[in-house]
N, C-alpha and C positions, 0 to 999 in steps of 0.2 A: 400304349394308350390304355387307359382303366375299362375295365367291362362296363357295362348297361347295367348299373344297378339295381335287377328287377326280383333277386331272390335274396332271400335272408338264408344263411347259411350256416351252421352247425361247423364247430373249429375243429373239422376233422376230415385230413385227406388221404382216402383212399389208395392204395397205387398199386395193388394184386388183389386177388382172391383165387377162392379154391372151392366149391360146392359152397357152403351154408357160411361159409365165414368169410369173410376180408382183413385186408390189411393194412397198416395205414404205414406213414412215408418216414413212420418211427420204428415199426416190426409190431406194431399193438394188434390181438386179434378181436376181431370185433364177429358176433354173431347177429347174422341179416337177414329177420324177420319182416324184412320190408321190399325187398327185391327192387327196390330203384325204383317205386309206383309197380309194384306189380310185374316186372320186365323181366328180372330174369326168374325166368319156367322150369331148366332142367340144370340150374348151378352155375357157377361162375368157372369159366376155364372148362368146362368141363370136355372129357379129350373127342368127344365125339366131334363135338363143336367148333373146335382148337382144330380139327383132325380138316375137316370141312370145309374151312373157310381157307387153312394154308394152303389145302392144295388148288382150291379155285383162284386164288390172287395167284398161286404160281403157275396158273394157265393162262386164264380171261379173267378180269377182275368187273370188264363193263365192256355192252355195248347197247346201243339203243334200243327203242322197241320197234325199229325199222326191217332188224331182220329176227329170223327163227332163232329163237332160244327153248332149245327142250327142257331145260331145268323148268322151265316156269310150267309146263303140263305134268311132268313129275310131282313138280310140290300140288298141282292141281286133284292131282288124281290121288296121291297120297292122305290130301286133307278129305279128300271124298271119304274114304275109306273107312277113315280115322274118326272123324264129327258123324258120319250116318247120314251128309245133306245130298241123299242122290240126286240128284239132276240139274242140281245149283250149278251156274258158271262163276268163274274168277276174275275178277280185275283187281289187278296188284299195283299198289302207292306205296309209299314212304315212312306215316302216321296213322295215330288215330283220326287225329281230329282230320286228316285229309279221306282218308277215308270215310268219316261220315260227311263230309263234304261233298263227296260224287255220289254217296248213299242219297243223300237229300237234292242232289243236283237228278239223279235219275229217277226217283221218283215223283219230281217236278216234271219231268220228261215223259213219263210213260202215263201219268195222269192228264195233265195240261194245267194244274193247278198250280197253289203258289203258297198256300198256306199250310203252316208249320205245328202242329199238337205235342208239346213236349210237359213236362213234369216238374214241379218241387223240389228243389238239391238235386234235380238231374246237372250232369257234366257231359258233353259232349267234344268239347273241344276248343281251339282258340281262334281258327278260318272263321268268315264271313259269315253263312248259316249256321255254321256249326255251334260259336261259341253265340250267337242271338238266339237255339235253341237250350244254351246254358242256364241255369236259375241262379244267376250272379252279374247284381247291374255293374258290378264293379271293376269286369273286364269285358266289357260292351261299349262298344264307341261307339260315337252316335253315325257312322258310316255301316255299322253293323246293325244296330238300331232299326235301320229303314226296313229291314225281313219281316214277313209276316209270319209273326209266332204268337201261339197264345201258349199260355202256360197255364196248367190245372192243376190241383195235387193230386196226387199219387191214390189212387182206390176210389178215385171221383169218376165209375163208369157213367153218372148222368150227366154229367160234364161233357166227358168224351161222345155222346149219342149227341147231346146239344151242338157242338160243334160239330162234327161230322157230317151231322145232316143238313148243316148249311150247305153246303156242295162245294167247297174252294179249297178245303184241306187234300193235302199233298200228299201227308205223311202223320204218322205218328209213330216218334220216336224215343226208347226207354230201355232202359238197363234194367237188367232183369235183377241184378241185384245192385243197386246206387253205388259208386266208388265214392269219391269227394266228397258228398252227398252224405255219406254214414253210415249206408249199407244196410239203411231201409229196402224192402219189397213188396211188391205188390203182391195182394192177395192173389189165389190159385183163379178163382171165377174176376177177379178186375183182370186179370191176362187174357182167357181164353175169352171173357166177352169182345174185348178190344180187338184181338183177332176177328170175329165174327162181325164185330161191326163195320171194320175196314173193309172184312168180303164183300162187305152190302153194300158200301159206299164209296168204291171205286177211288180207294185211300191204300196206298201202301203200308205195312205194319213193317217197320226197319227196327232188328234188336241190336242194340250197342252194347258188343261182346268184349267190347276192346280191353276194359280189364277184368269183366269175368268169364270172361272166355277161354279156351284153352285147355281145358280139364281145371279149372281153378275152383270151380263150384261142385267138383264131384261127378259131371258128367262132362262129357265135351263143351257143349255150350250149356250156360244156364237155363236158356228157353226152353232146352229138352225137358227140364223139370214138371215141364207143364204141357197139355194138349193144345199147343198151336206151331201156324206155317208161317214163321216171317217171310215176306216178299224180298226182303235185302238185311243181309246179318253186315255188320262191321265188327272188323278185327283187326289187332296191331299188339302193343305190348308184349305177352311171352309167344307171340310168333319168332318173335326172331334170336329171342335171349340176350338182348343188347344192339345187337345188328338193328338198324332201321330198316323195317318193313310193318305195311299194312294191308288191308284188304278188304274188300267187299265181297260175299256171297250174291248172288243175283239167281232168284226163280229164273225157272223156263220159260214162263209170261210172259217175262219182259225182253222185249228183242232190242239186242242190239243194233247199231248201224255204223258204221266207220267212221272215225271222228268225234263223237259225243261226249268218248272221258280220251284222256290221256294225262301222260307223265312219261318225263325225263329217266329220272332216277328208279322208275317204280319197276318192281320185278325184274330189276339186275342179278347179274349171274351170280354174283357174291351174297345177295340176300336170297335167294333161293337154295344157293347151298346152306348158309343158315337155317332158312327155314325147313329144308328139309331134314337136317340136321337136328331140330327138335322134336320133329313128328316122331323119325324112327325111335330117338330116345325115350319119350313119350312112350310108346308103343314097346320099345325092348325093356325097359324097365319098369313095365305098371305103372306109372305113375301115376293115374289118373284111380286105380285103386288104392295106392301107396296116401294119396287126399283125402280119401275117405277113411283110411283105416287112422291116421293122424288126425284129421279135424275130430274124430268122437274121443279120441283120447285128451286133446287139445280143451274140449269142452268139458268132459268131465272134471276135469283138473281147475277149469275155469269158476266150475262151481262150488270149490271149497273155499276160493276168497271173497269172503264178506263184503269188501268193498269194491266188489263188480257189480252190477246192480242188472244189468242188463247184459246179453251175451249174442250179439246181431250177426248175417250173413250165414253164409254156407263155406262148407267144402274148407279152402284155406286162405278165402279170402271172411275174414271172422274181425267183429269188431268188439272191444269191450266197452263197455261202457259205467262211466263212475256217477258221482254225485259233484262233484267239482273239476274243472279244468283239467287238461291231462298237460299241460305246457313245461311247468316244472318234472312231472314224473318223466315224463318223454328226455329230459334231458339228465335228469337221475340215472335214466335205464342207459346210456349211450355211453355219459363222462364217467360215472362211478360204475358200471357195471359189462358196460362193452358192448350194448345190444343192441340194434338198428330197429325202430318199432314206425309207426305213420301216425299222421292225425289225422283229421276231416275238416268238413266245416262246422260239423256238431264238436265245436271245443271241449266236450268230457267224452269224443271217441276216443282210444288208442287202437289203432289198425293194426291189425296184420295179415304179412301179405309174403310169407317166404316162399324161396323155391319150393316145388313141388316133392322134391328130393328131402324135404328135413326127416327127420327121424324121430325118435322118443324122447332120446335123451337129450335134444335140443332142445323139446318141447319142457323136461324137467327142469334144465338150465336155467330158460327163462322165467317159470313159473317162481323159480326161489330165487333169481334175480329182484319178479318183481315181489314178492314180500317184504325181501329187504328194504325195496327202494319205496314201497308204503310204509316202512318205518320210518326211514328216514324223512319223508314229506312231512307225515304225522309232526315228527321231531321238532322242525322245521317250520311248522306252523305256529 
């Protein structure tokens, strides 16, 4: 039968990879500065990971979350360590978007409220709240529709007092740096006021880490960047390095009670070895320094091409930005030059979004990949 025709797709199939490069179903090497949306964290294949998962499918691959499973307090106790979030608990899903999904289901729970404060080009997901906290009427059915969300833009803190203090809001939920979006942020004081205001107004503040999360902005999560306490972080994407898994953080505030979230699939033995699989690599390889010493080089470099105009994000989730559409370049850099790059909804971003693992001389690669491939546009124009 034909697939559900719901993505437009690039004539290029994949079928290995190895760290920073893939392969396609011809032996072409392509270099993936795009990580699949940001997914994979510590490389493709790479043996920790490969090492991880073989040996848990060749024990236990699944079983419910009816009895004990110690991997999931391991990967628990590991991410404590690792992110700095003492005293946070865990509840492990499948996705992003499912994870902001019980993010926003719990603190409609822990408030009694029902109302939703979301952002501008924020993404949150494609679930029922999730994707009505979305700034895109375009994947919002009118069954999704019925959520009470207001949406404000982004650094509009009289916005956020205005609504807050009506007293119905739930939640207010934001990426600390925009993915889809274009990789806009909010200012230093629009963050830490929002937190303060949330404290006053008996409003959960939920940070949507999902794809800057992870060490991808330079710190564990992005929020660190800034003086505030989310009440519920969500995470997904390079938690798992491919593996589906997601997750939510949850303060010590909010109590749980047996019954209130669950999942099938969520925090299986298999993704736990995954994700634990990433933390250690994370951790035994710097990577989270290895972001930092690469995004300043990445940028430097960014600023000796004239027709970048604009140089957005953090860490090595970084956007550039042109003067015209990036649609043809993006497909320059892939067919003529071998490079895996992103777009947004801001059509003159080009994203990127590599493992954490890249190095210099990828970062060289690409940068004289795209020169060339701004001549060629130029040419072509």
């Amino acid at each position: 039968m034909p697939l559900f025709d719901v993505y437009p797709l690039y004539n290029v199939t994949p079928v290995s990879g190895k760290d920073i490069l893939v392969y396609d179903n011809e032996g072409t090497e392509y270099l993936d500065l795009y990580g699949g949306h940001a997914v994979i964290s510590i490389g493709h294949a790479h043996p920790n990971y490969v090492e991880a998962i073989t040996n848990q499918v060749n024990t236990l691959g699944f079983y419910s979350n009816a009895i004990q499973n110690p991997l999931q307090k391991q990967l628990a106790d590991k991410l404590e360590a690792l992110s700095g979030c003492q005293g946070y608990e865990l509840f492990l899903c499948n996705s992003g978007a499912e994870a902001n999904e019980n993010a926003l289901k719990l603190a409609s729970f822990k408030t009694g409220k029902k109302r939703v404060v979301a952002f501008s080009n924020g993404f949150h997901g494609r679930t029922s709240a999730a994707v009505a906290a979305t700034d895109n009427k375009n994947i919002i059915a009118p069954i999704n529709a019925q959520q009470a969300v207001t949406i404000l833009p982004l650094n509009d803190i009289e916005g956020v007092k205005r609504e807050l203090e009506k007293g119905d809001v739930c939640a207010v939920i934001v990426e600390f740096i925009q993915g889809v979006g274009g990789l806009d942020q909010g200012t230093t004081a629009f963050f830490e006021q929002v937190d303060a205001l949330c404290k006053a107004n008996n409003t959960m503040f939920i940070a949507d880490e999902i794809q800057c999360g992870y060490g991808r902005s330079g710190k564990f999560f992005a929020f660190q960047h800034y003086n505030v306490t989310p009440d519920i972080i969500s995470l997904a994407k390079g938690m798992g390095n491919g593996f589906p898994i997601g997750g939510i953080l949850i303060h010590p505030d909010i109590e749980s009670k047996h019954g209130m979230l669950g999942t099938t699939f969520g925090g299986n033995h298999l993704a736990c070895a995954a994700g634990l699989a990433v933390l250690k690599t994370i951790e035994g390889e710097n990577l989270i320094e290895n972001t930092n010493i690469i995004s300043e080089y990445f940028i430097e470099k960014a600023k000796t091409i004239p027709q970048i105009k604009n140089i957005k994000g953090r860490g090595l989730m970084l956007g550039l930005e042109f003067d015209f559409e990036v649609g043809d370049l993006r497909k320059a850099l892939i067919y003529n030059h071998k490079i895996f790059t992103g777009g947004a909804s801001n059509k003159k971003l080009l994203r990127i979004l590599p493992p954490l693992t890249i190095k210099k001389e990828h970062v060289d690669q690409f940068f004289e990949a795209l020169t060339k491939a701004l001549v060629e546009i130029e040419a072509s124009v």
